[in-house]
N, C-alpha and C positions, 0 to 999 in steps of 0.2 A: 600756647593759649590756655591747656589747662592747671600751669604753674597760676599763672597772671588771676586765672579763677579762685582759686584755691588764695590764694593772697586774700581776694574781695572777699571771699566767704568771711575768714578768718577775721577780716575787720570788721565785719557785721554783726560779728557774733559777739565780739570783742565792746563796739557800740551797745548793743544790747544789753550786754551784763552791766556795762554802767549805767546805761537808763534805769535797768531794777534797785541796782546798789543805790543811787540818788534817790529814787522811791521811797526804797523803805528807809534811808535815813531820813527824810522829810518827816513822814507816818512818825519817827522815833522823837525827832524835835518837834513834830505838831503837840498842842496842847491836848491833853486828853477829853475837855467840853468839848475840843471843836469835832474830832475824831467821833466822840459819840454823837453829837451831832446830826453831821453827815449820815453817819451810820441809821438814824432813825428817820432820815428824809428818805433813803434808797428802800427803808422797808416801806414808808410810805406809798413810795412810788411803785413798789413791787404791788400790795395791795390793791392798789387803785387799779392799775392794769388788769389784774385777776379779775377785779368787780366788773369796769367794763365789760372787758370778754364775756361773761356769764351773764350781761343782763338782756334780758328778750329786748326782740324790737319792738315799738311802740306799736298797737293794733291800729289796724284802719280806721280813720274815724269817716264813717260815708256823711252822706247829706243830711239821711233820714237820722240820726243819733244826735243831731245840733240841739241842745239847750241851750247854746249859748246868747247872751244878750243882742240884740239888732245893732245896737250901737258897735260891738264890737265884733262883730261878722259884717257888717254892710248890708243896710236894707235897699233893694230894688224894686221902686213898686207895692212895697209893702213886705213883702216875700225874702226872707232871711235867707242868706246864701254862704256857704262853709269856707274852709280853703283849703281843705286838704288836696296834697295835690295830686291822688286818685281820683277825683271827684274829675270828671269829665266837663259836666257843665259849669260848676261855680270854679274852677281856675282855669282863669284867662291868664296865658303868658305871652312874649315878644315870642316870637318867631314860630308859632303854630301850624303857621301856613307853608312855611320852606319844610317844616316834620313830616308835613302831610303830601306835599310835593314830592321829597324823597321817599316816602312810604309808596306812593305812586308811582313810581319811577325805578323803582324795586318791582313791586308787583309786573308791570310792563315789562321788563325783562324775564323774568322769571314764566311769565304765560304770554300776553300778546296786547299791543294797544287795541286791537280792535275794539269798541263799542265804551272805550273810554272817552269819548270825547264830552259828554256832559261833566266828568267828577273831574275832568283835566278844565273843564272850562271855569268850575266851580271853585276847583281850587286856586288856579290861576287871577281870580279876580275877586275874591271872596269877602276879602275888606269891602269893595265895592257894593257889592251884593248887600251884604249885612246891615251899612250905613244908609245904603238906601231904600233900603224895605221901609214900605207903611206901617206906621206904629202898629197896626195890628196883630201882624204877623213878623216876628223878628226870633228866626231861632237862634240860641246864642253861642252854638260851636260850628255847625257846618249848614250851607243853605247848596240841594242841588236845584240850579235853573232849571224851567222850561218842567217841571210838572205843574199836574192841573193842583189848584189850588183853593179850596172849601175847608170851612170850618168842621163840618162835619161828613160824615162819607155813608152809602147808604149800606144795608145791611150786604147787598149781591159784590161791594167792593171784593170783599174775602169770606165767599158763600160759604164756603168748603168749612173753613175754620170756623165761622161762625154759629153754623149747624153742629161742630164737632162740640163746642161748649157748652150750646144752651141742648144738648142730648145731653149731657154729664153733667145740668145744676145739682140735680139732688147727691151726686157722689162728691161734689167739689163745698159744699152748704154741708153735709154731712163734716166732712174734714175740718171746714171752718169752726163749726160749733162746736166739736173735740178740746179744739183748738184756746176756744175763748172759754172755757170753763175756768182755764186756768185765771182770768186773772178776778176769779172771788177769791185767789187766795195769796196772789200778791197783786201790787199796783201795777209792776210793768215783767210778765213772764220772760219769762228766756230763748231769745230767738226775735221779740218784737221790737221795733224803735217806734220811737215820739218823733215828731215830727213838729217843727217851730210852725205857732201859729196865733195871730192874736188874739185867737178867744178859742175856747173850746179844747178838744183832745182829739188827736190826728194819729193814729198809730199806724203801719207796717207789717207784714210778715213776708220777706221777702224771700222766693225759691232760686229767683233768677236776681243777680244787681248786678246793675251797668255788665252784662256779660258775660259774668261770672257766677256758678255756682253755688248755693252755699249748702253745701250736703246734708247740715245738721237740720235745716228749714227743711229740707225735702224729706229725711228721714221721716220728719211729722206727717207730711200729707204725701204718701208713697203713690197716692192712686190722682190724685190731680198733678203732681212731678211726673208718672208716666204719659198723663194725655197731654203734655207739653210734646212730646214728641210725635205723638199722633199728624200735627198741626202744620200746614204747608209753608206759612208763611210766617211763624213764629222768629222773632231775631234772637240770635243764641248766643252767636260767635261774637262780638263785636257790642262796645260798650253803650252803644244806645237801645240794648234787649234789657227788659226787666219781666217780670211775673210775680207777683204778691197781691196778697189780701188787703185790702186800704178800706180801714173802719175810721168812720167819723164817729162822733158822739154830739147828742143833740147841743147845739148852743155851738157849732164850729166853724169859724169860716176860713180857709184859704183865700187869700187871697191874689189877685190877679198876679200871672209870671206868665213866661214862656217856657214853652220846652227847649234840647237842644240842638233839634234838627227838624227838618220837612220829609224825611226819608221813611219814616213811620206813620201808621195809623197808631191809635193808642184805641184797645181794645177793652171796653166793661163789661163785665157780665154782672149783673145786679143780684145780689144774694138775698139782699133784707135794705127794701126802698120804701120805708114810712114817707106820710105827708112830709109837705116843708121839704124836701131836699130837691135842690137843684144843680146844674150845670151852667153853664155860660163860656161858650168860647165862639169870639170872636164878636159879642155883642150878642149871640144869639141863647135866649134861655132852652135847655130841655131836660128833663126829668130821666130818669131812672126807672127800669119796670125790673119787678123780680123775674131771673129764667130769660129776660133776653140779652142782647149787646147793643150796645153803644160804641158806636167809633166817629173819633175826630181826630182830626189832626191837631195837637198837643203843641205846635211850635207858633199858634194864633195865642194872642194874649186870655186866659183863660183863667174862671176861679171855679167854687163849689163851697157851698153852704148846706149847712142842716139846721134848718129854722125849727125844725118839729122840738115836742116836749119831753122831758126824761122819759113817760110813760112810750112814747113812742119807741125809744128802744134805738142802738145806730143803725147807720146808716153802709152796708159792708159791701163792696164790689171786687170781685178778681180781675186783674187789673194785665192785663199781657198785649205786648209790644208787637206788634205786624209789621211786616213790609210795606209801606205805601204801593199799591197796586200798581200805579206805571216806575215803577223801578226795573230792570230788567234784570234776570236774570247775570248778566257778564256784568253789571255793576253789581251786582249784591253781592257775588263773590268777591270782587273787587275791594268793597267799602268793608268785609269783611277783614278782609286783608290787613287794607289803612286804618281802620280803628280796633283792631284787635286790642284787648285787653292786657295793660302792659306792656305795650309797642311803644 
């Protein structure tokens, strides 16, 4: 057996040195253009790989950073919507529901079906749900059945929290006006976005997005990023929590959208409420007071205007995401789970 070996070996090697020997006399009769050639395509390609590997990946582009034209993002409603595909609310894709199902279905193994049965019922039928909601209220990624349902919510919804902010306006108004010095000295500082809108200027300064942290935002207001935590019902984990500053400027209107879920109140606390600015969700108008909160629920079709005049000054509100009060606890952990950020 190991004669029989030794034979094969001996031919293989034998094969081999004439594959090289035919090699290089090819290379020897190749023409020397073609030879250099080659030779300057493989550095090419050598190049090209390098550059790839080394180049960053492209930054997130969120919602709030869109300048780009309505025509070419898709307007809904009036209201320009992005695609990136972190954006939780503006991309819609095929199979969302079965992602959300197994993200469910994970969770439930992992801890326990108990007290799933609304977010198994919601997700189960969710097309349904969505298609046939009242033009009014149409949130555009997840609808749970079977809670109560108003435009807006009264202040004893989320006492705790809402007590917790309007005791801390003057430390969270302090921060802000730190904040907005900067832009006498550029057009858009560093840390804030523009916001698509057709008239006026819409800016941003987001602590919290869609779930995520953004540490450089909070490094600026360290004392309003701490009372984030203070806060019982704040959504943190999971991509439908946000926390920023939202300045209009006189002459702006948003107009009508939805939010992307019913699972949230969406919490204002009024920093600087000149005349002329309003609210509007679900047909119903209400104003802004400075030092208190405002909570609606964001997934009724809803706009905001600042009719007042330059002299008036914007219009600035701290802006943070609650739990909807009949969520229960084994679902928030839950939805925490299925819409984590990144999942």
């Amino acid at each position: 057996m190991s004669l029989e070996w030794l034979v094969a070996w001996s031919w293989s090697l034998d094969g081999l040195r004439d594959c090289i020997a035919t090699g290089i006399q090819s290379v020897r009769d190749c023409d020397t253009t073609a030879v250099i050639t080659v030779a300057c395509l493989l550095v090419l390609f050598v190049w090209y790989c390098y550059h790839v590997g080394r180049e960053q990946p492209r930054p997130y582009v969120s919602v709030n950073s869109l300048m780009q034209a309505a025509d070419a993002n898709g307007l809904q409603n009036g209201y320009v919507y992005c695609q990136s595909p972190e954006c939780v609310r503006c991309t819609h894709h095929e199979g969302l529901n079965q992602k959300l199902y197994h993200n469910l279905q994970e969770y439930a193994k992992r801890y326990s079906w108990s007290g799933m049965g609304r977010i198994h019922k919601g997700i189960r039928e969710q097309g349904r749900y969505l298609n046939s909601r009242p033009s009014i209220q149409k949130p555009e990624v997840f609808f749970l059945p079977d809670l109560p349902t108003m435009p807006y919510f009264s202040r004893d919804a989320q006492k705790h929290d809402v007590e917790v902010l309007e005791r801390n306006f003057q430390t969270i108004l302090c921060e802000f006006e730190t904040l907005y010095k900067a832009f006498s000295n550029c057009s858009l500082p560093q840390g804030w976005k523009m916001n698509s809108t057709p008239s006026g200027e819409w800016f941003t300064f987001y602590l919290v997005n869609q779930g995520v942290c953004v540490p450089r935002n909070c490094r600026k207001c360290p004392r309003t990023y701490r009372l984030l935590g203070s806060l019982r019902t704040c959504i943190g984990n999971n991509v439908f929590g946000n926390a920023c500053i939202s300045v209009l400027s006189p002459g702006t209107v948003i107009t009508e959208h939805y939010g992307p879920t019913n699972i949230r109140i969406r919490c204002h606390l009024g920093l600087k409420t000149p005349n002329g600015c309003e609210l509007v969700v679900g047909g119903e108008p209400q104003c802004w007071a400075e030092g208190r909160c405002l909570l609606f629920d964001d997934s009724f079709l809803h706009a905001a205007f600042h009719e007042g005049s330059a002299e008036d000054g914007p219009r600035v509100v701290f802006m943070v995401d609650l739990w909807h009060p009949n969520v229960a606890a084994a679902e928030r952990q839950a939805l925490d789970f299925i819409f984590a950020p990144g999942r």
